[in-house]
C-alpha positions in Angstrom: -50.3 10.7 -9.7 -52.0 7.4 -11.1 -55.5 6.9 -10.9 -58.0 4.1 -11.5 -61.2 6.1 -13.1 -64.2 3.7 -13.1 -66.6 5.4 -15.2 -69.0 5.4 -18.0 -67.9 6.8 -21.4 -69.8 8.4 -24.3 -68.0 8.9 -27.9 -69.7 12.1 -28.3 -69.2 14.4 -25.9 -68.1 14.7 -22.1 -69.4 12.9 -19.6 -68.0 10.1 -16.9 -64.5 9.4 -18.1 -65.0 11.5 -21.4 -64.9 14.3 -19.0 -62.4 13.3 -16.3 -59.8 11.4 -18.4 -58.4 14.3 -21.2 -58.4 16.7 -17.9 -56.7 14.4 -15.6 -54.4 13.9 -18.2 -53.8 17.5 -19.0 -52.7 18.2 -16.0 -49.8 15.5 -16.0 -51.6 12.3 -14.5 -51.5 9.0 -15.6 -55.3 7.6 -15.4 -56.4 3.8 -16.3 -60.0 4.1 -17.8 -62.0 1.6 -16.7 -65.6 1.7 -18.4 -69.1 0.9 -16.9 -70.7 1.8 -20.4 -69.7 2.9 -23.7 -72.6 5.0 -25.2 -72.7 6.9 -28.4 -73.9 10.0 -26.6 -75.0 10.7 -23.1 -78.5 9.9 -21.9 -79.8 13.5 -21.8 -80.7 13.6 -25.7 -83.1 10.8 -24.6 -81.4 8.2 -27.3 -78.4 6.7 -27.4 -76.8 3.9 -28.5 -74.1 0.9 -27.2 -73.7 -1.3 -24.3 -74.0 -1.0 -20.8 -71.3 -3.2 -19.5 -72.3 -6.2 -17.2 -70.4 -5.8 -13.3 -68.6 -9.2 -14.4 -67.2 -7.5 -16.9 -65.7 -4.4 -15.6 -64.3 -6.4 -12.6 -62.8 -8.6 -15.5 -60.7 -5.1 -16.6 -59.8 -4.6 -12.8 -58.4 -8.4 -12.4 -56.5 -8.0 -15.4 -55.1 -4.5 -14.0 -53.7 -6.8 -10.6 -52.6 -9.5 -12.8 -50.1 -6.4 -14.5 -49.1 -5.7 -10.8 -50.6 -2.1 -11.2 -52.9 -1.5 -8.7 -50.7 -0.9 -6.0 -48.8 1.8 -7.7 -52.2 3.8 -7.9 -52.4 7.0 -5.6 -56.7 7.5 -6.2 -59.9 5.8 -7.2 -62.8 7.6 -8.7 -65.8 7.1 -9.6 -69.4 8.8 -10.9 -72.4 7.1 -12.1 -73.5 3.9 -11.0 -75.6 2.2 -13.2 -76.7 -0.5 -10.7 -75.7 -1.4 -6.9 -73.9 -4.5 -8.2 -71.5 -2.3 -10.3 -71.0 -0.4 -6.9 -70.0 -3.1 -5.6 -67.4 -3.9 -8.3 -66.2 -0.5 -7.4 -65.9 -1.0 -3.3 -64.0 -4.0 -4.0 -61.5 -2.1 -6.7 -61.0 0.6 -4.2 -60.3 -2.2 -1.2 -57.7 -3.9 -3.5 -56.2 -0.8 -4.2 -56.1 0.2 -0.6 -54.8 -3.4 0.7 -52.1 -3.2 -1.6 -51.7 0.5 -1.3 -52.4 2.5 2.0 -51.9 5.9 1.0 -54.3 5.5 -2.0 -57.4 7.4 -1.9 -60.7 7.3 -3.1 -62.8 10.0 -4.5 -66.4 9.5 -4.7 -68.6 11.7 -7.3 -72.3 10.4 -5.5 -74.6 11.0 -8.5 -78.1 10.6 -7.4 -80.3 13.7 -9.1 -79.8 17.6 -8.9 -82.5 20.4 -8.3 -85.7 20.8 -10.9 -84.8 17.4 -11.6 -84.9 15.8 -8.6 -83.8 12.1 -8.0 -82.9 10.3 -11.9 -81.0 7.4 -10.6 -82.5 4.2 -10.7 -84.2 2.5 -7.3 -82.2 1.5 -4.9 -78.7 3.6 -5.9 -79.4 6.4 -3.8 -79.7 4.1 -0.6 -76.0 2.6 -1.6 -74.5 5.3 -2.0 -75.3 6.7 1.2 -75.2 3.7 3.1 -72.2 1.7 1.5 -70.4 3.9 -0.1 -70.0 7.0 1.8 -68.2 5.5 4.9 -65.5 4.4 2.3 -65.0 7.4 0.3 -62.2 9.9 1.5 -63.3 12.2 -0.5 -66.8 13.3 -1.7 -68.4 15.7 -4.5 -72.1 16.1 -4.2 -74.2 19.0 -5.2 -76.1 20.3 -2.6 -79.0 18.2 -3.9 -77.0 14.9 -3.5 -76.0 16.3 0.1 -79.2 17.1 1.6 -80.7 13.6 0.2 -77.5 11.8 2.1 -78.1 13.6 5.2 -81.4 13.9 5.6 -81.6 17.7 6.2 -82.6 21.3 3.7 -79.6 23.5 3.4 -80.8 27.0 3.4 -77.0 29.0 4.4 -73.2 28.4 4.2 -74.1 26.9 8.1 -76.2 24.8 7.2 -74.3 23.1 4.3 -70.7 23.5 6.3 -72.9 21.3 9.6 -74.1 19.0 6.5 -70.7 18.4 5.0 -69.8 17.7 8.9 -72.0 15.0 9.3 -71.3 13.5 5.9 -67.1 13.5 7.4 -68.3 11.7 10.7 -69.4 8.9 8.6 -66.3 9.0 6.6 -64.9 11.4 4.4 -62.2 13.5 5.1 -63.2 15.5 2.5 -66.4 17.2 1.1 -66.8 19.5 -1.9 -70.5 20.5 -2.4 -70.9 21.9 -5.4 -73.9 23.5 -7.5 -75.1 25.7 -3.9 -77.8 28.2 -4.0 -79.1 30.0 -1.0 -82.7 31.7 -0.8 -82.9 34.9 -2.7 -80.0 35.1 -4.1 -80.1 34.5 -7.8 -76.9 35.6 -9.8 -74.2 33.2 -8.2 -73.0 30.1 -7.0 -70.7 28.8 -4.6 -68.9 25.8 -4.3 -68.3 24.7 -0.4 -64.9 22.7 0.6 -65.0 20.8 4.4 -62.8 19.2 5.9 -60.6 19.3 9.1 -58.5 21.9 8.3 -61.5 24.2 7.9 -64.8 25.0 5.6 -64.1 27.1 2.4 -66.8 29.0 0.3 -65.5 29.7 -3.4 -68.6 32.1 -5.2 -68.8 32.4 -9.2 -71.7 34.1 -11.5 -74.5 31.7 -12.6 -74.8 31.0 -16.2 -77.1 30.2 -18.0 -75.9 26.5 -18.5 -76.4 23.3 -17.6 -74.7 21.0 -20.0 -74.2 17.5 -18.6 -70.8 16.6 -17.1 -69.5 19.5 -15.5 -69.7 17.4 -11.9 -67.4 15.0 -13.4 -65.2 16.9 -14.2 -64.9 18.8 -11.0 -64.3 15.5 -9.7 -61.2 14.9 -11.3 -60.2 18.3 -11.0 -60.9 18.5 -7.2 -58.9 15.2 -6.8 -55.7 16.0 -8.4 -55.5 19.4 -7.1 -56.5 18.9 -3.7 -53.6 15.8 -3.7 -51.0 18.1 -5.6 -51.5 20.6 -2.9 -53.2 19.4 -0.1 -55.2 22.5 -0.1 -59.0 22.1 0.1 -59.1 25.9 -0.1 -56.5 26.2 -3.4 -57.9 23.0 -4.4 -61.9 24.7 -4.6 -60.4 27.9 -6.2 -58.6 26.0 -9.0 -61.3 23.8 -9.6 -63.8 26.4 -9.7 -61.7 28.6 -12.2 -60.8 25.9 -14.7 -64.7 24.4 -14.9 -65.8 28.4 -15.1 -63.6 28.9 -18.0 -64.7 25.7 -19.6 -68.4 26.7 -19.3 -67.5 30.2 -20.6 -66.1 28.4 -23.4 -68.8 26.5 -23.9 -72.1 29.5 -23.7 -69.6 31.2 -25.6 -69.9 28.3 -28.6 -73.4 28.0 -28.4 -72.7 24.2 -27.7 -74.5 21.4 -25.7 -71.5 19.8 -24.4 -69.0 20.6 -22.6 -66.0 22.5 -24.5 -63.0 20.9 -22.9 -60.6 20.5 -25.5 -60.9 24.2 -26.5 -60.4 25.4 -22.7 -57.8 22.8 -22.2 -55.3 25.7 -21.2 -57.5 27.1 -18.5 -57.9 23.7 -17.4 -53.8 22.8 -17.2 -52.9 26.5 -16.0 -56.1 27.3 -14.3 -56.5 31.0 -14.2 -56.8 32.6 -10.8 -60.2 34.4 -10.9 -61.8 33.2 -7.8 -60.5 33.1 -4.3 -62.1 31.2 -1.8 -63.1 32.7 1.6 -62.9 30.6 4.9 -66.2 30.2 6.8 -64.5 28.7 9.9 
C-alpha cells in the first residue's frame, strides 16, 4: 500500500507523521511525508520551536509529487491536524487529485478538534471545516468521542448512542468510523474503541491507564488505515489497532516517558499481539 500522509512533524517525539510514518512503515507500506510543520517538539510542553509551513508551500510538495507521476499509484490519503482551514484546503484538493487519477484510493481522515477535560484546542473556525467540508469527503474517519459528539451535535452516554452517532456521521459520508477514546457513565477502569460501518458496529474494550501522552490518535490512524485496507475487516482492523497502541502505551507507563514509546514496541506494532477481541453490537 502507498500512502500520501499530510501531517505535521516534531523531531522530538511522536506526533502527526512522527507517529504515523515509522508504523506505517513497519508494517510494510510505502508512505510519502508531506509536512504542514516541522517543530522541535509538540505543542503540549508549551514551547517549541521551527516553522509552521505556509498552505503554498505544502501544496508546492504535492505538485512536485504529480509532476513524478506518483499520485495515482497511491492507495490512501491521511491526514490529522490542521493548522488553518486554508491548509485543509490544500488537503481536499491532494485527496481530489489522488482520487481523479485514482478511484480506488481512499482517504482517511483523523478530525482533530479537542478531547474531554480539555475541550475544544483547535483554532477558530477548524472545527466548522472539518465537519462541514471535510467530512462528506472522508471514507474513513477517527474521532474520539469528543470530536464525534461536537460533529454531530449530540452527548453519547452508551454503545447506542455512539453506534446512532457514528451512523449519522456515515450518511454524510464515510464509510467508515472508528471512535476512539469512549467512556460511558460510571464506568471508570476501561475504554472501548467503536468501529461502524455497513458491515456492522464493533466494540473493542481495553483497561484505562493512566496516560495521556500526545499522539496516540495518530497513530491509531495509520494503524486503523492499513489494517482495515489489508483486511477489509473493521472488526480485525479495531482489534489490531487496539492491541498494537495498548502495547505501545504499556511500553511507554512502563518507561516512565512523556512520549510515545514506538520504536521500542515496534514488534507489537508489526505483529500485533491478539489481546483484545472485538464484540459486535449489531
Amino acid at each position: 500500500m502507498k500512502v500520501l500522509s499530510i501531517q505535521s512533524s516534531v523531531a522530538y517525539g511522536h506526533v502527526g507523521n512522527s507517529a504515523a510514518v515509522f508504523p506505517l512503515q513497519r508494517l510494510g507500506h510505502e508512505v510519502w511525508p508531506v509536512l504542514t510543520v516541522h517543530f522541535s517538539n509538540h505543542t503540549g510542553y508549551g514551547d517549541w520551536r521551527g516553522p509552521l509551513l505556509a498552505p503554498a508551500d505544502v501544496r508546492e510538495v504535492i505538485v512536485g509529487l504529480a509532476d513524478r507521476g506518483v499520485l495515482g499509484t497511491a492507495d490512501a490519503v491521511l491526514s490529522g491536524y490542521l493548522g488553518d482551514p486554508a491548509m485543509g484546503h490544500v488537503v481536499l484538493d491532494a485527496v481530489a487529485q489522488v482520487k481523479e487519477l485514482s478511484p480506488g484510493a481512499v482517504y482517511c481522515c483523523d478530525p482533530v478538534i479537542g478531547d474531554v477535560g480539555r475541550g475544544i484546542f483547535v483554532r477558530p473556525g477548524i472545527p466548522e471545516f472539518l465537519r462541514d467540508e471535510v467530512v462528506p469527503r472522508a471514507d474513513i474517519l477517527t474521532p474520539n468521542q469528543f470530536e464525534l459528539d461536537f460533529l454531530t451535535g449530540r452527548t453519547t452516554t452508551s454503545p447506542e448512542e455512539v453506534v446512532a452517532a457514528a451512523d449519522q456521521l456515515r450518511e454524510r459520508g464515510p464509510r467508515h468510523v472508528l471512535v476512539t477514546s469512549v467512556r460511558y457513565p460510571g464506568v471508570d477502569d476501561t475504554l472501548d474503541v467503536v468501529a461502524v460501518s455497513d458491515e456492522g458496529a464493533w466494540s473493542v474494550t481495553t483497561p484505562l491507564l493512566p496516560i495521556t501522552p500526545s499522539g496516540g490518535g495518530d497513530l491509531t490512524a495509520a494503524l486503523y488505515l492499513a489494517h482495515l485496507l489489508d483486511t477489509g475487516s473493521p472488526a480485525i482492523a479495531a482489534e489490531r489497532t487496539t492491541s498494537s497502541v495498548f502495547a505501545v502505551l504499556e511500553a511507554t507507563l512502563a518507561a516512565g516517558a512523556r512520549e510515545l514509546q514506538i520504536v521500542a514496541a515496534q514488534d507489537a506494532i508489526a505483529h500485533p499481539p491478539a489481546r483484545f477481541a472485538a464484540r459486535r453490537l449489531r
